[in-house]
Every structure is written in C-alpha cells, then in structure tokens.
C-alpha positions in Angstrom: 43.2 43.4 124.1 40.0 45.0 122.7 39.6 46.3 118.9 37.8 49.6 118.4 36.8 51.4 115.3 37.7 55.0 114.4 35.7 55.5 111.4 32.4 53.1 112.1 30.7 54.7 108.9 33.4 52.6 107.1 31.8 49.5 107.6 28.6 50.9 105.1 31.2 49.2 102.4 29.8 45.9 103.7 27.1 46.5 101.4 29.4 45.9 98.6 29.2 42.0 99.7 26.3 41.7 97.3 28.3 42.2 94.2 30.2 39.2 94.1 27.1 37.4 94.9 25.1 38.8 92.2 27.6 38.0 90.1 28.2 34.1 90.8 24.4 33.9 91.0 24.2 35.1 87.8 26.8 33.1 86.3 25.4 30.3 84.2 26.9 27.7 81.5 25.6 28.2 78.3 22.5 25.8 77.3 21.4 25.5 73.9 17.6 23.5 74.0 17.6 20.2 71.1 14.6 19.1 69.7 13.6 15.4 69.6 10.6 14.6 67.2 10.7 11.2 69.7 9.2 13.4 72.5 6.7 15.8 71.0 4.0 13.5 71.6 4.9 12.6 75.4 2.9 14.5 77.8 4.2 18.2 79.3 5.4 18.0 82.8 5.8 20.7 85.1 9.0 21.8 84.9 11.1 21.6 87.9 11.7 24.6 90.1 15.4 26.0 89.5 17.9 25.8 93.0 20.0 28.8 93.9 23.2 27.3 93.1 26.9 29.4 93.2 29.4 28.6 90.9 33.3 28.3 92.3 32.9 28.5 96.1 36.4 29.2 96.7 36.6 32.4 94.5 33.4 33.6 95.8 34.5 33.1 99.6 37.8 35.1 98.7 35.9 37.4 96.9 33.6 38.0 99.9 36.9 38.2 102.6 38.7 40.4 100.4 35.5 42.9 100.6 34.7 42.4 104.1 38.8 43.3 104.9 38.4 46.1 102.5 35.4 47.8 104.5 37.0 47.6 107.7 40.2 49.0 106.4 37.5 52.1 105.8 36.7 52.0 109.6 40.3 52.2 110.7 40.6 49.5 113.6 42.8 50.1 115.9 43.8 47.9 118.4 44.8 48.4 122.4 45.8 46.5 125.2 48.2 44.7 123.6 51.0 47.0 125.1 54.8 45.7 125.0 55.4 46.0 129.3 59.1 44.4 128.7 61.4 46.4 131.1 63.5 49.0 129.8 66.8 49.7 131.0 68.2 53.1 129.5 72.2 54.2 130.0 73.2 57.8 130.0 75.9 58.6 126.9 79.3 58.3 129.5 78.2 55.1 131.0 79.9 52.0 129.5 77.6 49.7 127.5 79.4 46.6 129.3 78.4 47.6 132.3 74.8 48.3 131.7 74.3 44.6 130.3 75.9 43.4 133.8 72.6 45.1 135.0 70.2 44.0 132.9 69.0 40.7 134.9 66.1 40.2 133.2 67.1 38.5 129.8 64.1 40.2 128.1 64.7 43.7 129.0 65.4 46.4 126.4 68.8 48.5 126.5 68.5 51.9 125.0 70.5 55.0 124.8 69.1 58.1 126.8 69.6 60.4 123.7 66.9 61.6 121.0 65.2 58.5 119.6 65.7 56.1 122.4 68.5 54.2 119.9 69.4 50.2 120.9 72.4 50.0 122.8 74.1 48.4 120.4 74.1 51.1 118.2 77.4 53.8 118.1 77.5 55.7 121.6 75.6 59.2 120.9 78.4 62.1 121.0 76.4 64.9 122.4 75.0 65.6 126.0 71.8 64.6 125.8 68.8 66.8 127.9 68.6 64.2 130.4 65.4 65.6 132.2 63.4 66.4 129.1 64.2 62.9 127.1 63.1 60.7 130.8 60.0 62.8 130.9 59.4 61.8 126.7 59.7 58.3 127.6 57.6 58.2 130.8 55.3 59.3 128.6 55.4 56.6 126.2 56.1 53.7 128.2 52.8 51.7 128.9 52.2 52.0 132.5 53.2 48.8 133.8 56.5 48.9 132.3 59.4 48.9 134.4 62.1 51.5 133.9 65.8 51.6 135.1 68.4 54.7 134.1 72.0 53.9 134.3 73.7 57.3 135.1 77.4 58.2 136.0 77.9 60.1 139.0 78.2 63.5 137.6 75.6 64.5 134.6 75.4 67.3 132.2 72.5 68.8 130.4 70.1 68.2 133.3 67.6 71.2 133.4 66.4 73.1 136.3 63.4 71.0 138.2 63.8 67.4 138.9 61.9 65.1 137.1 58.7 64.0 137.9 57.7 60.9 136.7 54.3 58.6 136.6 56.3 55.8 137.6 58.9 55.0 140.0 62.2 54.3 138.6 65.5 52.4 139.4 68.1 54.8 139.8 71.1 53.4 139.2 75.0 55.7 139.4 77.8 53.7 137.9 81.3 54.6 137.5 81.5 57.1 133.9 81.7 60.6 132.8 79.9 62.4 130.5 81.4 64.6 127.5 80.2 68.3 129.1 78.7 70.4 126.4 81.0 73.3 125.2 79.6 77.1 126.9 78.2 79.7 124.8 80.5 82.4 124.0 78.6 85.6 123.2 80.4 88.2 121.4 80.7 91.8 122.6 77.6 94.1 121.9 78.0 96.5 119.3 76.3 99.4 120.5 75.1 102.7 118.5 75.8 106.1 120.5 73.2 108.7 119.5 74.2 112.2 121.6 73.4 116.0 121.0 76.1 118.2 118.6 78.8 119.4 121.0 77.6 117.8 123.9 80.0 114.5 124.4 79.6 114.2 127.9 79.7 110.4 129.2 80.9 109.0 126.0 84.8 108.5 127.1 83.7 106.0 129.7 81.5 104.3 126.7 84.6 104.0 124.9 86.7 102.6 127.4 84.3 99.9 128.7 83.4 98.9 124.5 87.3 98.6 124.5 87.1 96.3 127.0 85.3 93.9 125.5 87.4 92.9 123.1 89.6 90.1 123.4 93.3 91.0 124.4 94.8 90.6 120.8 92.1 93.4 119.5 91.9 96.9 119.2 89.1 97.9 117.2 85.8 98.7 119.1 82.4 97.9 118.5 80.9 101.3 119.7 79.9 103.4 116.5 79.0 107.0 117.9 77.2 109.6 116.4 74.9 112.6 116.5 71.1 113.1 117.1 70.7 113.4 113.0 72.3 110.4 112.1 69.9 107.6 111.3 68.9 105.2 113.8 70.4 101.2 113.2 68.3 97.9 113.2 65.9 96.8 115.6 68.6 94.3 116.5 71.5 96.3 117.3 71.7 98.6 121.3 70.9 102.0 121.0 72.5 104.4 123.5 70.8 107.6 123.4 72.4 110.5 125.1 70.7 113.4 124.3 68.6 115.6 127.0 64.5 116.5 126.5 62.0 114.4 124.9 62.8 111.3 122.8 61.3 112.0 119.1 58.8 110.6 117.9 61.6 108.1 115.1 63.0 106.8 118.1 59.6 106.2 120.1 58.8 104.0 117.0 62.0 102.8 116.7 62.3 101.3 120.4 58.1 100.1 119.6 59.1 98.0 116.8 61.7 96.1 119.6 64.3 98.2 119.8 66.5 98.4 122.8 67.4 101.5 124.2 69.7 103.2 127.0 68.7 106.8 127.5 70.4 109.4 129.8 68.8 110.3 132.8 67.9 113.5 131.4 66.3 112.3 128.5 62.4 111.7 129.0 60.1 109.2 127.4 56.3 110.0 127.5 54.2 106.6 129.3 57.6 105.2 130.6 57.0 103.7 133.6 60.3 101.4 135.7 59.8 97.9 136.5 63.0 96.5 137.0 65.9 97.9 138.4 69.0 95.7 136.5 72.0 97.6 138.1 72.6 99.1 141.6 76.0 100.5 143.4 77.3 98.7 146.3 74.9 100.8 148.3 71.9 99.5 146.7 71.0 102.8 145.2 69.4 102.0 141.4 72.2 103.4 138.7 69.9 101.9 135.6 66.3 101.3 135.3 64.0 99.5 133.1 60.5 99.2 131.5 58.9 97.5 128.2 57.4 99.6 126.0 55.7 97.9 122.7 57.6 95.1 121.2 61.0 97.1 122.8 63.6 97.0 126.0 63.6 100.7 127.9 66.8 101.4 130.0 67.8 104.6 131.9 70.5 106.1 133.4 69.6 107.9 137.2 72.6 110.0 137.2 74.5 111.6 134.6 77.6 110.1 133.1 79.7 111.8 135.3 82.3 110.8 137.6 81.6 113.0 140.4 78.0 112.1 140.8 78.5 108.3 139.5 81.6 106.7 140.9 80.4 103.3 139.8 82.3 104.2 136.0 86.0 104.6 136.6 85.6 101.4 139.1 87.4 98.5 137.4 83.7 96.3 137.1 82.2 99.0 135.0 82.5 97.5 131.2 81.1 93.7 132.6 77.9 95.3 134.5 77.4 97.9 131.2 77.8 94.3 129.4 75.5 93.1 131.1 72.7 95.4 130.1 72.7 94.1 126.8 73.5 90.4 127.0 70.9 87.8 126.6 70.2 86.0 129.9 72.7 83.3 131.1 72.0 80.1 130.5 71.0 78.4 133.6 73.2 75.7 134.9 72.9 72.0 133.4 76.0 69.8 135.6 74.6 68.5 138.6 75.3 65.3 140.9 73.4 62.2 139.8 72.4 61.4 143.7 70.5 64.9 143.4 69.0 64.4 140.2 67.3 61.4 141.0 63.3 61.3 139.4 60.1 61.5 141.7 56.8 60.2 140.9 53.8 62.2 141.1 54.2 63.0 137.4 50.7 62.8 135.0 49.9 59.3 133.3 49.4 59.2 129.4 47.8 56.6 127.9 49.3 55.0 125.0 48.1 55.8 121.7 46.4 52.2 120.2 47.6 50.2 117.8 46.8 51.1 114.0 45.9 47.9 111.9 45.5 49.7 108.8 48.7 48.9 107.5 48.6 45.0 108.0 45.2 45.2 106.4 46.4 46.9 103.7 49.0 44.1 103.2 46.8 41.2 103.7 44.6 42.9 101.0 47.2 43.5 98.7 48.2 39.8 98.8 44.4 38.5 98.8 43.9 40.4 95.7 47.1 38.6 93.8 45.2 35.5 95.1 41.8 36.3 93.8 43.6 37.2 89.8 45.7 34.3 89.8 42.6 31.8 90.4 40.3 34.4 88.4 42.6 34.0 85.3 43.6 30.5 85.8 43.3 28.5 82.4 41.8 25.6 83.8 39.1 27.8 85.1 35.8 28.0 83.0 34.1 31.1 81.4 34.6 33.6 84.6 31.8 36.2 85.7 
C-alpha cells in the first residue's frame, strides 16, 4: 500500500499549527502583584527568567491533530495498493443461484449477478437479458489484476454481441444446465411513405400501392402511402419521400433531402453532384434495380428503370413490397443468441489500473468527531478560563 497526495499545495495549511500554539502560549492566569512593607528594605534580586510553559496539553495536542487532519484533507490522499483480489464468481440471469454456490469452493469468493451493477447474488434474480459481452468487458476493467474471475453461463446465451470478448485476464468458463429469458424482437411498423409525381403522369404508382398495402397486417386495410402532386408541400425530414417526377429535382427538394431527408427518385429524375455508392437492390441477375448516395445530412435512392412492368419484372414478382420495405427500414439488429461453448472470453484484452482509494471521506469523519471532542473538553466546567 502506498499513500499519495493529489493536491500537495494542501498541506501549506500546516502552517495553521502555529495558532493553537500562540494561543496556549499566551494563555496566562491572572496575577495581581501585593505589596509587603516587610520587604521594601530587602535587597532587589534579579528576577528569574520566565520558562515557555503550555497550559492543558491534552487540548493543545487535539488541537494540533485536528489541524494537521484538516490540512491533509486539503491535499486529498488517496490510497493504492490496498486492492480487494478476493475471487469473483459471476452467474448469468438463467442460471440457478443454488448451483453457482455448489461452485464457489473458495469460502471467500464473491457471487454476483452478470447484469448492470454487478448486484450480490442474493439479491432478486435480474428479469432482463443482460449484454453479456459488454458488462464482462466493464468488470475486467475494474477488477484488480490479480483477481480471479469465474462466469457461470447456461448453455445457450442471449444478448451476446458480435466479437467475442477479450479480456486482460483469463477466466473460468463454466456452462451449467439453465436458460435465459430471450429478449422480445423489435417490431418495426410499415414506412409511411410520401409519393410526390408530375400532374397526369401516374405511371409506377399502382405497384406503390399494392406493395404499401402489403405491409399492413392481415386485419388492416388502410395504407400508409399518401400520394400527391409535384405542388404539394414536401413532409418532415423524418418521413420517405418518393419522388416520381422526370428532369431536375428543385431546388425545395435539394434542401429538403440536405437537411436529412430520404429520398427515392425515378430513374428519370436527375440530381446535380449525385454520385452512387451503394447499390441496395439487384434482380436475380445481379443487374442494380436501386442505387444510392449521401448527399448532406440525407439518404439518395434511385430507380435504373422506370416503374414499368415490361422493362422491370422485379414489381409484379410476389417479393416486391419486402425488398421496397427494405429501402426504408433501419438496419436489422444483428444477432445476440449464440452457444455458450462459442462465446467463451480470450485474453489479450488492455489492462486498467484501478482508480486509488479516496480517504477524504474517512477524514472528513475522523474530523468531524475530533471536533465534538475538542468543544466538549473546550467547554467543560471544570476546565479554567479557556484561550
């Protein structure tokens, strides 16, 4: 264990020592000088030179402690080395609790819950899969290094991410009989999409219909496709825009897809400074039918062919709605069941050291009862006139 300082300038408040010495030094009973005619004739001695003396040792030495804590509270001491390097033994929510106590050998070893918080085993199992690679990689990191580590897992996990972990430390991996409660998956609603196309021109938008009809669940028939000409105004930045009208896209819509707008245009409809870097949908024959750019803060799409059946077979085939869907879905969440043999940590991982010890709020206590001290023999009543 070794004690450092964080603030050394703190300890300038030694200098406050001197007060209480000053002040017992000072301290003197009161003497009032008596004449005796008896003695004015004796001869004048020298008087005797006056001793330092202090007055009430025990209230000055408090006095003096209670200083000397108080300046190196001002340093903040912090204290390391003096890690707890008990091993921890950590069970997966789906694991019994019995039967990570029949694993703990070592009577000293710590039994936590691998869930936010690291909570005591004893405490109610947590309901919710926890994000088993993210909370092992937490506690790596705050374990002192010499600590041992064992994970109790069941045989199938959920919530593990996409890399497996890799830890400072090796750790026991131990798979026990269990299941975990899997985590329910995200259902996204249909995209409502806005259909922007020239007056009298509704080529393409009967296949728009049908695959926004599609979307819906069985029991509905209401559709979340809101069509409209060029001159209508443009929705939110949130909300798909389909534009289907020919020549340059104006200068609102430039803005509007800037902002972060995301757009589907026809393939006859040109956007200055638009340049492809994705292509998100091809036919079986690997021909693009949709490409993509970024421009500003927005999502470009466009059509290659026009909406028609004889030059695009890919929209009366039954799989037309889901890849259209697909456009304007947010990415799919990646996988998170995978077998616990597989999911096993490596080391390799990056050692942090742990953070010291802060004394400042023991000091603070031992002050706060040395000062109760020093009042109560200050303003005792057997104590004489006090400095």
């Amino acid at each position: 264990m070794s004690l450092a300082l964080l603030l050394p300038a703190g300890l300038a408040a030694f200098a406050a020592l001197l007060l209480p010495l000053l002040l017992h030094l000072a301290r003197r009973h009161e003497q009032t000088p008596t004449d005796f005619a008896a003695l004015r004739w004796l001869r004048q001695k020298p008087k005797p030179r006056h001793r330092i003396r202090f007055d009430e040792w025990p209230l000055l030495l408090l006095r003096l402690l209670l200083l000397a804590l108080l300046a190196l509270w001002l340093a903040k001491p912090v204290l390391s080395g003096a890690d707890d390097t008990r091993p921890w033994i950590v069970a997966v929510p789906g694991v019994d609790a019995a039967t990570v106590r029949k694993h703990a050998s070592d009577t000293d070893a710590r039994l936590h819950w691998l869930a936010p918080d690291f909570p005591s085993l004893e405490e109610p199992l947590p309901a919710s899969a926890p994000a088993i690679g993210s909370l092992l990689r937490q506690l790596d990191a705050e374990l002192p290094a010499g600590t041992p580590l064992t994970v109790v897992v069941p045989a199938m996990l959920q919530g593990a991410d996409a890399e497996r972990p890799r830890l400072s430390r090796a750790v026991t991996w131990t798979v026990v009989d269990g299941e975990m409660t899997a985590a329910p998956s995200p259902v996204s609603p249909p995209p409502a999409l806005v259909v922007r196309h020239a007056a009298g021109n509704d080529t393409g938008l009967r296949y728009l219909r049908a695959a926004a009809l599609a979307w819906q669940p069985a029991a509905s028939t209401s559709s979340t496709l809101q069509v409209g000409t060029q001159d209508e105004a443009l929705p939110a930045t949130t909300v798909p825009l389909v534009w289907l009208v020919p020549g340059p896209v104006p200068a609102p819509v430039m803005q509007w897809i800037e902002s972060g707008g995301t757009v589907l245009l026809a393939n006859d409809s040109t956007l200055d400074g638009f340049a492809p870097t994705s292509t998100p949908w091809r036919d079986d024959d690997g021909t693009a039918l949709v490409e993509a750019g970024e421009r500003g803060k927005g999502h470009v799409m466009r059509f290659t062919r026009p909406l028609r059946q004889d030059v695009m077979p890919a929209l009366v085939e039954a799989d037309f709605p889901q890849h259209l869907r697909a456009l304007f879905d947010p990415p799919a969440v990646s996988p998170a069941r995978v077998l616990a043999n597989d999911y096993a940590p490596v080391t390799g991982g990056a050692t942090y050291p742990v953070a010291p010890r802060d004394l400042q709020p023991w000091l603070a206590l031992l002050i706060a009862l040395l000062v109760l001290i020093e009042r109560w023999m200050a303003t005792r009543r057997t104590r004489s006139v006090a400095p």
